[in-house]
C-alpha angles and dihedrals in degrees: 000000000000114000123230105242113244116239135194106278109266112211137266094283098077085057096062080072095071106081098206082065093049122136084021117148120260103242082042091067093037092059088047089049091056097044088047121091096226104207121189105212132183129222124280084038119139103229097180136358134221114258084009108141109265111281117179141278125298117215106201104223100157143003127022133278142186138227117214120193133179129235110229086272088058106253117148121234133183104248101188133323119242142214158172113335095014126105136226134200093037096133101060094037081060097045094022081228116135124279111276092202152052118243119201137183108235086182140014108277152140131263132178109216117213128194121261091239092038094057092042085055097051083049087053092046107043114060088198110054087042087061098049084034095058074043090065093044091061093046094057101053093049086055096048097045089054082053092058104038082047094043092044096030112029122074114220102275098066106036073067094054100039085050085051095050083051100056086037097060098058093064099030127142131214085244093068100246126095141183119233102200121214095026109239119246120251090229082058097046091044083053090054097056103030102255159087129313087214088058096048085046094053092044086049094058093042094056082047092061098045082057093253093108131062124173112207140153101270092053138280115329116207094201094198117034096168089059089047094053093042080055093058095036092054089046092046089055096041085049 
């Protein structure tokens, strides 16, 4: 596994970029800055590793990674991409169990690394970064509940349609199109939903085809977001 590089500690300011440490004090986020381990890392790098020993918290300043998880079989399956401001290795710094995922650096970036009891202590400190962090916790396991009931329910077609409908919502229009820029791969997709790029390539077509899909330039445009959903609803409960 390729190691981040270590690099001399940035200030407090890069901090202000991780939301569960928003509305924190300056000098708050000044005395954090100088207790992390900040680490540049390039793309293609292993972060963490699953059923590694707990090591810490990442604090996503710059650049993109990916968590990988595994069905009960093994297989690997990209769980989310994540970015600038989010954080990653929560869960064993909480239990002190072993990480449960890969982490994977998708671009070069930066990350500040803070110690499992340290980052325990600023939960128990600071009122406000305990409650959004109790937030993400919720939001996790939903997540990561839809991911299961998809991955163990659904049949191929419409965990694509249900991954498009994600990426679609977050760019969605009153009048029912949106624009999904870039345009995802379909390798990436395929990774998302535990299955093939030739499969995605043939749904996508397909929805093509139905008049749900559109390629252009600025990225791939879902022209009825409403029918798509209604897709994925009527599948879930006939599941």
């Amino acid at each position: 596994m390729a190691r981040a590089t270590a690099t001399a500690p940035p200030s407090g300011l890069g901090l202000q970029r991780i939301r569960l440490l928003e509305g924190l004090p300056a000098e708050s986020l000044e005395r954090l800055a100088a207790n992390c381990s900040w680490r540049r890392f390039t793309a293609g790098q292993v972060l963490l590793r699953r059923d590694a020993p707990v090591g810490g918290v990442l604090l996503i300043v710059q650049g993109q990674v990916r968590i990988d998880i595994y069905t009960a079989a093994g297989r690997q399956v990209a769980f989310r991409d994540l970015g600038e401001g989010d954080i990653v290795g929560e869960i064993a710094a909480i239990d002190g169990g072993r990480h449960s995922a890969d982490v994977t650096a998708l671009t070069q970036g930066l990350a500040a690394a803070i110690a499992p009891a340290a980052f325990r202590r600023l939960l128990a400190e600071h009122d406000e970064v305990g409650d959004r962090f109790m937030q993400h916790l919720v939001q996790l396991i939903r997540l990561l509940s839809d991911k299961v009931v998809e991955l163990s329910t659904l049949g191929v077609r419409n965990r694509i349609h249900g991954e498009i409908l994600r990426l679609a919502r977050a760019t969605a229009t009153d009048g029912g199109a949106c624009v999904i820029s870039p345009a995802p791969r379909h390798a990436d997709i395929a990774a998302r939903i535990s299955t093939t790029r030739e499969q995605v390539t043939r749904e996508l077509s397909a929805l093509s085809r139905a008049g749900l899909l559109e390629k252009t330039a600025q990225g791939l445009v879902v022209t009825d977001i409403g029918r798509l959903a209604r897709s994925v609803d009527e599948a879930m409960l006939q599941a």
